[in-house]
N, C-alpha and C positions, 0 to 999 in steps of 0.2 A: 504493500500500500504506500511506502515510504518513496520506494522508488518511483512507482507510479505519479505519486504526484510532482517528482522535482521534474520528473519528466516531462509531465502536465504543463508546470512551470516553465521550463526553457523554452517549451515552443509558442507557451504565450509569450515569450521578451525576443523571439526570433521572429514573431510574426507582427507584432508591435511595432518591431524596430528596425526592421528589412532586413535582419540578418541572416544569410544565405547558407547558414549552415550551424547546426548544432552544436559544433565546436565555439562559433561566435559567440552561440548566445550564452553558452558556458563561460565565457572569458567576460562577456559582461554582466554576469550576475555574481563575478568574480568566483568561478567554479575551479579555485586553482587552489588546493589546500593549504590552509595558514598551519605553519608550527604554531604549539601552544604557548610558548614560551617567546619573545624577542632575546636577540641576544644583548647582555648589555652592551660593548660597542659592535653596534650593525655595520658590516664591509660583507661587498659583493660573495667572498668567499665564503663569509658564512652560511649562506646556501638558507636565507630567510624563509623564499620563496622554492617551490619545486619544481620550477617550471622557467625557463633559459629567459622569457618573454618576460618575465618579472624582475628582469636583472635591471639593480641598483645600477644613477648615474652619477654617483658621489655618496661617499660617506652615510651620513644623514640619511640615506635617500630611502623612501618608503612606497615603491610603485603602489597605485591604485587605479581601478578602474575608473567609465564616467560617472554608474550608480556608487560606488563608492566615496567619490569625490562630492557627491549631489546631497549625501546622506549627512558626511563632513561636515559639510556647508552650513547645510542646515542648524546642526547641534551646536556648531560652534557659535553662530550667529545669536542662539540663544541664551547661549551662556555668554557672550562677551557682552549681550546688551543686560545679564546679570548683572555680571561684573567685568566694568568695563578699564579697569588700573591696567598700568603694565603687570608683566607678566611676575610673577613668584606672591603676588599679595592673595592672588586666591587658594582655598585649600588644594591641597596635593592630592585631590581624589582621581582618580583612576579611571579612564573611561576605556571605552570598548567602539570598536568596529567589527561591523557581522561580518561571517565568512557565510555565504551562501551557498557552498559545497558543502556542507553537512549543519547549517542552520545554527552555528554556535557563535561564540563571540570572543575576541581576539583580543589584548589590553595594546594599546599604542600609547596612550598620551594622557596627562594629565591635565583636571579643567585649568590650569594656569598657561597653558598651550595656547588655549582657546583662540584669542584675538589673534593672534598669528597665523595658526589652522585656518580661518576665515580670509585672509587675506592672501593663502597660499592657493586653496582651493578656487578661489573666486575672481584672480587678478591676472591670468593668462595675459587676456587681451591688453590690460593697460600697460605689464610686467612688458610687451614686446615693445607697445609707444615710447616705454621709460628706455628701453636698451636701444632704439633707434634712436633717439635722442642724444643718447650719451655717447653713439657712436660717431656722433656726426659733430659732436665738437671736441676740439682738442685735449681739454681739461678732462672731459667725461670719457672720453676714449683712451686715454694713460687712465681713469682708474679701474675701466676694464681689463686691462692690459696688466696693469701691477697688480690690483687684487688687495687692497689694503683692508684689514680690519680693524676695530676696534672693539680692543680685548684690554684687563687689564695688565695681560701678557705683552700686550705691543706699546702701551701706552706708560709715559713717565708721570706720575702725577706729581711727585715731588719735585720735579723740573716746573711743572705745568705750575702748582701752587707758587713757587717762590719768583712768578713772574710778576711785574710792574700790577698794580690795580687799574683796572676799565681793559688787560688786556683781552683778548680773548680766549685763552686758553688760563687763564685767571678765574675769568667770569664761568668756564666751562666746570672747574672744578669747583668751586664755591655751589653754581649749578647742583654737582653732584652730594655734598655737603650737606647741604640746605633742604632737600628733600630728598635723604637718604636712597640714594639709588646709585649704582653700580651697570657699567658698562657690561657687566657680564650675565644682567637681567634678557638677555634680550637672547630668545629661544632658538635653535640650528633650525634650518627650514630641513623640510620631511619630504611636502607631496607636490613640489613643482615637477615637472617630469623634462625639464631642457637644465643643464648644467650651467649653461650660464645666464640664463634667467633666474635661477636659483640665487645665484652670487648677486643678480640686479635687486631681490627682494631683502636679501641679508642686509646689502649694506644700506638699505633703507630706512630697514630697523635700526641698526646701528647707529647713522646718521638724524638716529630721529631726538637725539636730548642735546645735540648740534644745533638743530631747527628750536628744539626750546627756548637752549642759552640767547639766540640771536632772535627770537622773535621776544623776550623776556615773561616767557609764559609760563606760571605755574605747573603743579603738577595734579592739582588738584581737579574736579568735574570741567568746573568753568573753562582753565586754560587747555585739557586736554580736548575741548569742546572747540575750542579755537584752534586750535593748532589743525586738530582735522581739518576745519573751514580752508585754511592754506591748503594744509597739502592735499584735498579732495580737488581743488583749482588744479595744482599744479601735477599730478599724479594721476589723476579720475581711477585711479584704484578702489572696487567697487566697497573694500572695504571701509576707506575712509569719507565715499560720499554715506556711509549709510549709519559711521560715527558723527557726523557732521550733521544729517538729517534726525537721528533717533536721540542722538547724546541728549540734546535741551531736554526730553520729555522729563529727566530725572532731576532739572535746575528746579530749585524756588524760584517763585516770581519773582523776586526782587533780584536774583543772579538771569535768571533768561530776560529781563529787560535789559540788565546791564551787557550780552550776549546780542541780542536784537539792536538795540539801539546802538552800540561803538565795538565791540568784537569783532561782528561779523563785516560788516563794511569796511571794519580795516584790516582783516584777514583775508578778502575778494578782493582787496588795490594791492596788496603785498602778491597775494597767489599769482595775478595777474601781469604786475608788472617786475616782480624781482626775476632775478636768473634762477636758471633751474636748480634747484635743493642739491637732485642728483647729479650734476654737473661741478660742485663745488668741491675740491681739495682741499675740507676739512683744514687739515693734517698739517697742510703749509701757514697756514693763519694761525697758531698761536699766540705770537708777540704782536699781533696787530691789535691798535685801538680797536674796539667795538665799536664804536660811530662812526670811525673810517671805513672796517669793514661793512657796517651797514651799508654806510652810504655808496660802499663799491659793488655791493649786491645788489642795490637797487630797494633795501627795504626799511620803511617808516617805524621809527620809532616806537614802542608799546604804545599806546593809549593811558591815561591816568584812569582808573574806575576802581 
């Protein structure tokens, strides 16, 4: 009876979905058997998957199918409008992706993943605008090219700290300080499926308490509210139009008028008219003034509110 129905099953998602042969619809109901177990560090050789067509494209890399990826989406979307902090403030609970070759459930990631799973799963399209971008200018194409992270492995802080005050790699770590947060919050991508679009999402995240420091944005609902508003302009990554559009519902009035009336408007003339986020060499700006930087970016001032 068991069999009979998955059977049932795959030819309903072959005939659904044009696919021309049984094996298809097997690979998209993700009919490839999960180990029970991940390994703790995942490389191709571990042999995750059983099947050659699931083979890792880096490190991290965790193939999924398109019902897989749709499922993702989903949960995560709803856990990050849960809870929507960077990543480590939520609990360390444990979630599960189905294997549909025998109906059970597989542990990947934890809800402190989440906002990032959402933005893996869901940002194909804009993740390629952002890599034709950065290929097409000089700046953004060396950092294709060199690959730089930002780890507390790569970074000096105590270099960074004992710089002039207003510098920007001053203002960066004070940043870091001040709203206790760590460069190494920021989670390895898992479900891109192109290698170096992967690398284009990474340093996004990474880049993103950079986008803080220089937009002088908290870290709390309101700024992270704002800061989307930019980078949903300048990215149209589906995840940040839909922090941008959803964030306000969790403000108090008196924080979504202060959001409506001066945030937003001048988070649309920054997104609009500064250079691109992902085109910026960080890394070379620390001893720069912050107002010269600004003003070499092209971006306005915080707002008083």
């Amino acid at each position: 009876m068991a069999a009979l129905s998955r059977k049932t099953l795959l030819r309903a998602v072959r005939s659904s979905f044009g696919l021309s042969k049984l094996s298809a619809a097997q690979d998209f109901l993700g009919h490839r058997r999960w180990r029970s177990q991940r390994p703790e560090s995942f490389t191709p050789k571990d042999g995750y998957y059983d099947d050659e067509c699931y083979s890792a494209l880096y490190k991290t890399h965790i193939p999924t199918n398109p019902l897989q990826k749709g499922l993702l989406a989903v949960g995560a979307g709803v856990m990050a409008l849960w809870d929507p902090y960077r990543h480590g403030k939520t609990p360390s609970v444990v979630c599960l992706i189905p294997s549909f070759a025998d109906f059970t459930f597989a542990p990947l990631f934890t809800f402190s993943d989440m906002v990032a799973v959402l933005g893996e799963t869901t940002g194909h399209l804009a993740l390629q605008r952002i890599r034709e971008r950065m290929r097409n200018d000089p700046e953004g194409n060396q950092i294709l090219q060199e690959r730089p992270r930002i780890r507390l492995t790569t970074l000096d802080l105590t270099r960074l700290n004992a710089l002039p005050d207003g510098t920007f790699g001053k203002e960066y770590v004070q940043f870091l300080n001040v709203h206790k947060v760590t460069p190494d919050s920021r989670a390895e991508v898992k479900f891109v499926d192109d290698e170096e679009l992967a690398y284009v999402i990474q340093r996004y995240r990474e880049v993103h308490d950079f986008v803080h420091t220089l937009l002088g944005m908290p870290t709390n609902m309101l700024g992270e509210v704002a800061v989307k508003w930019f980078e949903a302009v300048q990215t149209r990554l589906p995840m940040c139009i839909l922090g941008a559009a959803l964030g306000p519902l969790r403000l108090s009035a008196r924080r979504l008028q202060i959001l409506t009336t001066t945030l937003v408007p001048w988070a649309l003339t920054n997104g609009r008219n500064a250079t691109f986020m992902m085109n910026v060499y960080y890394e070379r700006y620390w001893e720069m003034d912050m107002e010269s930087l600004r003003e070499q970016l092209g971006l306005m001032p915080p707002p008083t509110f």
